[in-house]
N, C-alpha and C positions, 0 to 999 in steps of 0.2 A: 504494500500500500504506500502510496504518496503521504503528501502533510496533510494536502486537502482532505484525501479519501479517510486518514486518520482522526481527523477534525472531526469530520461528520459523523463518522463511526461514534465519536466519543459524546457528539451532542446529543446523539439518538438514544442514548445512553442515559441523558439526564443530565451527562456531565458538564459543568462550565469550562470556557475554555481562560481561562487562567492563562497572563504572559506568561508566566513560569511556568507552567505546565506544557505551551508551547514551547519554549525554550528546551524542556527536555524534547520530546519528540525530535524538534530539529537536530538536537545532539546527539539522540540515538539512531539519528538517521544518517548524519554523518561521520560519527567516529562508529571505530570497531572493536565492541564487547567493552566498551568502557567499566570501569566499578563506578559505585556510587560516589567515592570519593574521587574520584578524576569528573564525575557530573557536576559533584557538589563545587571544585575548583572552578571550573568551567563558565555554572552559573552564577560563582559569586564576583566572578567579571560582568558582568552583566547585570546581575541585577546583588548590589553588596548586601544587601540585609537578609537576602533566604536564607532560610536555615537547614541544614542540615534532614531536618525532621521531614521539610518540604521534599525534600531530594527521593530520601526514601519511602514516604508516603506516597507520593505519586506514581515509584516506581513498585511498589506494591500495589496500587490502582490498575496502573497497566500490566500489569501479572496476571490480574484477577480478571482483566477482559481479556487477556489469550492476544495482545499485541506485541507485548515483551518478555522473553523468555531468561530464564535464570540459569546462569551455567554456573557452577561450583568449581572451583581452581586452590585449592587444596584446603586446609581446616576453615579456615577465615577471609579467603577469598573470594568474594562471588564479582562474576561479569555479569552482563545486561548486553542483548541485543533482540534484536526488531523478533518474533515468530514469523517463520514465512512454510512454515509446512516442513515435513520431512526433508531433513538435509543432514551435510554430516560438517564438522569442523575439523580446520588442520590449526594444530598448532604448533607454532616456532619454540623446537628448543633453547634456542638463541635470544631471540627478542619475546618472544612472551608474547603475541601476536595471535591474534584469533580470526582466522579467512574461514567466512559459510564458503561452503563445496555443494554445488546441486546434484544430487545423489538421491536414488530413488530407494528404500529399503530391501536387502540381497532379498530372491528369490527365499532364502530357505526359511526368510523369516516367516513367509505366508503361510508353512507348513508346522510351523510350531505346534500353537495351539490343539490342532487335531490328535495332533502328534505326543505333545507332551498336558495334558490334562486338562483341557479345554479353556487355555488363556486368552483373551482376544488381544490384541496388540493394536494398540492407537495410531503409536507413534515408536518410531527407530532409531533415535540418537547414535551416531555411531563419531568418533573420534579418533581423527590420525595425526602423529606426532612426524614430525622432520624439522627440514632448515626450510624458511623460506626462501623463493629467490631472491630477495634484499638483499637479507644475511651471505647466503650465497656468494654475490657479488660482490660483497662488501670483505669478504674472505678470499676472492681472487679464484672461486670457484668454477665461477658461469664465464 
């Protein structure tokens, strides 16, 4: 979804649309898997008095409508980026870097269920670890 298609999404909703609350959208639209703490940096250029509390509240809001998804990066880590449907993530040993990969979930996932005790399966997360090309490059690699 765009900002617009996001907006409307969110009015239909009930929800107001809050500058700040735009502010994230556009930030999670253009960086990639940010934490809450590089949102909260983000937007306190912008707008100096949010708090904290706004940061994650909001990003708990859009959780809770299925627009942003919560990736866990070890005890105390969590990322934020957009849901866009089954995909898988690469991430940078190197830089810490989070790239979606459009990937559709393996064949043998659709035989699970049947298979192993009738679980239905939603959704596929799947995650691969390497170097990006930056890194790559930046290493004399590529």
């Amino acid at each position: 979804m765009n900002l617009d298609e996001l907006v409307d999404y969110m009015k239909e909703r009930g929800l107001r649309m809050t500058p700040q609350r735009m502010e994230i959208l556009k930030l999670l639209l253009s960086m990639s898997h940010p934490t809450a703490e590089q949102l909260f940096a983000r937007m306190h250029e912008q707008f100096p008095f949010v708090s904290q509390a706004t940061v994650y509240n909001t990003l708990k809001t859009l959780k809770e409508l299925g627009i942003v998804e919560e990736l866990e990066r070890g005890q105390r880590t969590h990322r934020y980026g957009m849901a866009s449907g089954s995909h898988c993530h690469f991430v940078c040993k190197v830089c810490e870097e989070i790239f979606d990969l459009d990937a559709e979930a393996p064949d043998w996932t659709r035989n699970l269920p049947a298979e192993q005790g009738g679980f239905r399966i939603d959704d596929c997360r799947m995650e691969l670890t390497g170097v990006c090309p930056g890194c790559l490059e930046k290493a004399g690699v590529v």
